[in-house]
C-alpha positions in Angstrom: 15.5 -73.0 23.9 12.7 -71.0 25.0 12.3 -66.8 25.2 9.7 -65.8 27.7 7.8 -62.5 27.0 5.1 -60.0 28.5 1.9 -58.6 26.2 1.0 -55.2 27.5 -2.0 -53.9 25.9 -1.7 -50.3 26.3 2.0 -48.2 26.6 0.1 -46.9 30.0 -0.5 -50.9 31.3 3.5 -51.1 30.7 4.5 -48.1 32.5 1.8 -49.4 35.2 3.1 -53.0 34.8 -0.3 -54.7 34.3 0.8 -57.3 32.1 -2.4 -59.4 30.2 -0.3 -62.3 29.2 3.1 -63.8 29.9 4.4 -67.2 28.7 7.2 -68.3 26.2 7.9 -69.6 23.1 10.6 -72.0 21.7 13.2 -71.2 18.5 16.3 -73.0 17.5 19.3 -71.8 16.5 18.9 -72.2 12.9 16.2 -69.9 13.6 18.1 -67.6 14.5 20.2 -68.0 12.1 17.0 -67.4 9.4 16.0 -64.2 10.6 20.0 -63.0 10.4 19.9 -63.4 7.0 17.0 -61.2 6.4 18.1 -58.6 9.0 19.1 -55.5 8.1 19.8 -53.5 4.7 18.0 -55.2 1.7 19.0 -55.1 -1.0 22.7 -55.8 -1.6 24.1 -54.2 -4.5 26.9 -55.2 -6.9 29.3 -57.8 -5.6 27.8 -60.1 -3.1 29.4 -59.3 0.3 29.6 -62.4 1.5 31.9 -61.3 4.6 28.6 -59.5 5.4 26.4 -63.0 5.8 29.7 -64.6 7.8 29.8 -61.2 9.8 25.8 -61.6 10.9 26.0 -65.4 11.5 28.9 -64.5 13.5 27.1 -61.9 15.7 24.8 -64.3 16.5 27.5 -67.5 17.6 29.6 -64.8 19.4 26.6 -63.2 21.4 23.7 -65.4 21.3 24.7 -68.7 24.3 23.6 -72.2 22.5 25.1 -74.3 25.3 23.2 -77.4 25.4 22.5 -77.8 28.7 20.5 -73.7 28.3 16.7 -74.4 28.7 16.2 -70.3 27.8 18.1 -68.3 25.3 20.9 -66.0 27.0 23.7 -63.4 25.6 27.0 -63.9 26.2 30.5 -61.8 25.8 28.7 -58.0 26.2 30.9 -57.7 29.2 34.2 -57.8 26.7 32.9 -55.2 24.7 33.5 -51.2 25.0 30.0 -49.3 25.3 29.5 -48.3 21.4 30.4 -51.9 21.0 27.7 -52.6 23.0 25.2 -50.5 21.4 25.5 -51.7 18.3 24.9 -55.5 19.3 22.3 -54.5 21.5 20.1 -52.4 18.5 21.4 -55.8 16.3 19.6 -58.0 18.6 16.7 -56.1 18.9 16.1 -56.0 15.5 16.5 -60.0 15.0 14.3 -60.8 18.0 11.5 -58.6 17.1 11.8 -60.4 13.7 11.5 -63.6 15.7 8.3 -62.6 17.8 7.1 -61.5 14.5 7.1 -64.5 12.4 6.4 -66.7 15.3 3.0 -64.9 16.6 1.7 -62.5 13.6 2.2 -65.5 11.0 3.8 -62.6 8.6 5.6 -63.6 5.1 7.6 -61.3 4.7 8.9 -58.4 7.6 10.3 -55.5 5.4 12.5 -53.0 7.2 10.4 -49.6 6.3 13.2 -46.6 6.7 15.2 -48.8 3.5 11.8 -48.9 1.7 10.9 -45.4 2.4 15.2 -44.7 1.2 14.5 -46.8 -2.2 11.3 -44.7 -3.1 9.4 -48.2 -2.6 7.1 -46.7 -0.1 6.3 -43.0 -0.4 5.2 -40.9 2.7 2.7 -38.0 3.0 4.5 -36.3 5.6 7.8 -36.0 7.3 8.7 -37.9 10.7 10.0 -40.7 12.4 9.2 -44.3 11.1 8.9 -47.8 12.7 11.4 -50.4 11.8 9.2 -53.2 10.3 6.3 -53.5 8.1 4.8 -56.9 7.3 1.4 -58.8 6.6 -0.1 -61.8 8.0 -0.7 -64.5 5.8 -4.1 -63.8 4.9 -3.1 -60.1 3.8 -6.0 -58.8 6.0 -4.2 -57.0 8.3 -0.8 -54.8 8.3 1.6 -54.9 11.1 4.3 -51.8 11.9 6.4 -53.0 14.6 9.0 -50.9 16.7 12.3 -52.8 17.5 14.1 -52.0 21.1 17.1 -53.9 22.1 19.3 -53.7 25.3 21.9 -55.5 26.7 21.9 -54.0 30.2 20.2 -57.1 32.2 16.7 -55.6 33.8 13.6 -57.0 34.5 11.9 -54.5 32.1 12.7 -52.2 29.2 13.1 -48.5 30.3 9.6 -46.4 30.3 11.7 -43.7 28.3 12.8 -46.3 25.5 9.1 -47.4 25.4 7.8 -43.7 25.0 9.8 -43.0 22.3 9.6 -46.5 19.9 5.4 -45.4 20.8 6.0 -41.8 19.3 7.6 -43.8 16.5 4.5 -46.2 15.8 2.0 -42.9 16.2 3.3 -41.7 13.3 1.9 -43.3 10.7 -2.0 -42.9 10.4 -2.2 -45.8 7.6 -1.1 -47.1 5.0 -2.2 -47.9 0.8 -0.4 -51.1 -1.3 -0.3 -50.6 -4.7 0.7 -53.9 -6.9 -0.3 -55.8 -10.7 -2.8 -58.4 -10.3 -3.7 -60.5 -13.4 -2.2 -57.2 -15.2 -4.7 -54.6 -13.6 -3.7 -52.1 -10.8 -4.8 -53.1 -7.4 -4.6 -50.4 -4.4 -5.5 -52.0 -0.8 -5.7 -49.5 2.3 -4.9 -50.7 5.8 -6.7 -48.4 8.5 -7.8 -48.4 12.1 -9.1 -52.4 12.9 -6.7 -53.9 9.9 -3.3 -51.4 10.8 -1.9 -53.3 14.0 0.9 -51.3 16.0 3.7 -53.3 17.9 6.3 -52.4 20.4 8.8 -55.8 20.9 11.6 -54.8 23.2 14.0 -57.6 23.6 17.1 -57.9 26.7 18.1 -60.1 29.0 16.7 -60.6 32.3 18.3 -60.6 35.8 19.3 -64.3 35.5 21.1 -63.0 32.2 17.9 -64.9 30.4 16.5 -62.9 27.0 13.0 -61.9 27.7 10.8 -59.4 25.9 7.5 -57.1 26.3 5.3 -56.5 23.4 3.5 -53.6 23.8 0.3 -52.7 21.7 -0.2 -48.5 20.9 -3.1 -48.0 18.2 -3.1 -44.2 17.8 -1.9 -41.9 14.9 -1.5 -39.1 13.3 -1.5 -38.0 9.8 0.7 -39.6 7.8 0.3 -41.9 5.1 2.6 -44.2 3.4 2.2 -45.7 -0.3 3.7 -48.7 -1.0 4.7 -51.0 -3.9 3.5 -54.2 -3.3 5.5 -56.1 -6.2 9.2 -54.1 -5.9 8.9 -54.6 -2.0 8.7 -58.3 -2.2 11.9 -58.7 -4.8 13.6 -56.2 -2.1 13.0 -58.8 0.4 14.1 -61.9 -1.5 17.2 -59.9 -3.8 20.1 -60.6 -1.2 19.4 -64.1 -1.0 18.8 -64.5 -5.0 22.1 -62.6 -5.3 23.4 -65.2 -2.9 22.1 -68.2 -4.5 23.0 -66.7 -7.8 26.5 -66.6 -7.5 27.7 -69.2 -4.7 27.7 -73.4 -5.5 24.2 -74.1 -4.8 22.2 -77.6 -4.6 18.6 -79.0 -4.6 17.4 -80.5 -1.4 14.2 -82.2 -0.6 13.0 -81.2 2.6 9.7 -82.3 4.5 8.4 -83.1 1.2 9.4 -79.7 -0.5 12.4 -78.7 -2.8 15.2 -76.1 -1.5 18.2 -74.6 -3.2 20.9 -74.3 -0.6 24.4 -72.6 -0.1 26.4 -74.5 2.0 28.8 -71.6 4.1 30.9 -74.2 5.9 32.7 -71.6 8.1 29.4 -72.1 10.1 28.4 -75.7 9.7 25.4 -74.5 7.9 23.4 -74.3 4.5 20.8 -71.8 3.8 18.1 -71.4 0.5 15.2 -70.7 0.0 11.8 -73.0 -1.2 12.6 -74.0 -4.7 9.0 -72.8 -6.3 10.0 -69.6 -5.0 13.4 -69.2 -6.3 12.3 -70.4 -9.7 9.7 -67.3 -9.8 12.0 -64.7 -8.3 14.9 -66.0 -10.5 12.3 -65.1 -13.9 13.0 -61.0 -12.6 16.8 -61.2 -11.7 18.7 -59.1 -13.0 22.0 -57.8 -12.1 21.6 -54.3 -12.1 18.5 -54.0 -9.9 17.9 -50.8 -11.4 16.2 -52.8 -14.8 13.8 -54.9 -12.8 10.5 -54.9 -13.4 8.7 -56.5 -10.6 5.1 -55.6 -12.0 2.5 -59.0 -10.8 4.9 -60.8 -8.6 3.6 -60.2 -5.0 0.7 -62.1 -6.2 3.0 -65.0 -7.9 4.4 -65.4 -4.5 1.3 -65.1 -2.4 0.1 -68.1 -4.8 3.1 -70.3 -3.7 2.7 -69.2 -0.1 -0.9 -69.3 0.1 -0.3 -73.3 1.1 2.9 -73.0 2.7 2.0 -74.2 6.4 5.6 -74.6 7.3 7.2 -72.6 10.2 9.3 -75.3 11.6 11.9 -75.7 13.4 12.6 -79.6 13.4 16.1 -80.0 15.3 18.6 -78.6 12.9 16.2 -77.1 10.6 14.4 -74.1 10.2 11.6 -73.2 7.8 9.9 -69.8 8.0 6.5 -68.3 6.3 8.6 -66.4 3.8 10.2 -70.0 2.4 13.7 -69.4 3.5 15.5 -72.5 5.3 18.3 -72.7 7.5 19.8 -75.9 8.5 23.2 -77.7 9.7 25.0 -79.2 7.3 24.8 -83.3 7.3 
């Protein structure tokens, strides 16, 4: 199924609707499906809620159409729902499709949600404000993208200039950014600033024809604040639900496309999901129940290393493989 969606370069090209690009791209459901997983609050603590992975895979088979016959991805069931109801699918959504844009077109590994980093003393700030909602880096770890998720479920042939305004403010506010992580046992501080610091609006609801489009708008200014982050913590943040899952749920070894998985199978859905087996192997050498006794020192760079080869975002009929190594797939 296919999203189409509308680069703006400027918020003032939006607001004047001079669009530079427009085309589509196509994502499965397992897709889908992926970026649920990683959506929202990481880590989990304690017992694994595992009603809370059914609950987001549900979300998306209650609201998300996969009829067949559906050449473009539409919502469905919003009209059943009281408007608080609606809200809260509609920031859902928002989130997960911005995560989707993300991985498909900035090639990023891993998309951390900043306000939880910033909450867990991961990533320290300079000044008080208002945040984005995702920080991530491409694969070459040249550049640092902040990206501001807006979600609606009101149908419109474009986002509201007021929503846009206010996810810009959000962006302005951070001038740049420093990563701080262990590399071969020495400290290693990168700063992302100006050219390397890319700023993204990616506002995602359906169209008139009840057909999800998005614009992705580009703002580049800031202010004054700068945010510090731990490289090495951030990326066992991103992973530790899905260890935790893996850790405690019946979990197999699957080849795939040449590669090796370990997969929970969560049959309510039809589905398994895992993550590349290199990559749990590593991550599972830090695990540690109480994620209060992990020392994460060097392993953004262990998993850059297994990554650094990983051309695989793929979405090969009921599978899909993203950047960060996690799979989703229907069960056989």
């Amino acid at each position: 199924m296919e999203i189409k969606y509308k680069d703006f370069l400027t918020v003032s090209d939006f607001f004047n609707k001079h669009i530079l690009l427009e085309s589509e791209y196509v994502l499965n459901k397992n897709t889908i499906r992926r970026n649920a997983v990683t959506n929202g609050k990481p880590p989990w603590k304690g017992v694994i809620p595992q009603d809370v992975l059914k609950w987001k895979l549900s979300l998306v088979d209650t609201f998300i159409d996969f009829t067949p016959s559906n050449t473009r991805v539409k919502i469905k069931n919003i009209q059943a729902l009281e408007e608080s109801e609606v809200r809260i699918v509609s920031f859902t959504l928002g989130m997960l499709f911005a995560q989707c844009y993300a991985q498909k077109f900035m090639g990023v590994n891993q998309l951390y949600h900043l306000k939880n980093l910033i909450k867990d003393k991961v990533i320290t700030v300079s000044t008080k404000g208002k945040y984005p909602d995702f920080v991530g880096f491409n694969r070459s770890f040249d550049e640092v993208y902040l990206i501001e998720a807006k979600g609606s479920s009101t149908r419109r042939n474009y986002m509201s200039n007021q929503t846009i305004k206010e996810a810009s403010e959000q962006l302005q506010s951070v001038l740049s950014i420093v990563t701080h992580q262990i590399v071969g046992g020495s400290s290693y501080d990168k700063l992302y600033f100006g050219a390397n610091l890319k700023k993204f609006i990616v506002a995602t609801h359906p169209d008139l024809q009840n057909n999800l489009t998005q614009e992705v708008i580009d703002p580049t200014e800031g202010t004054n604040c700068k945010l510090v982050m731990d490289a090495d913590k951030a990326v066992y943040s991103y992973y530790e639900h899905l260890l935790f899952l893996l850790n405690h749920s019946i979990k197999s070894e699957v080849p795939i496309l040449k590669r090796s998985y370990m997969v929970f199978d969560i049959p309510e859905y039809n589905c398994s999901i895992g993550l590349l087996s290199d990559l749990y192997d590593i991550l599972n050498t830090y695990y540690n129940k109480d994620s209060r006794k992990i020392n994460s020192e060097g392993l953004k760079g262990k998993v850059d290393e297994i990554l650094k080869d990983f051309k695989e975002e793929s979405e090969l009929g009921h599978v899909s493989i993203g950047y960060d190594g996690i799979i989703s797939m229907d069960k056989e």
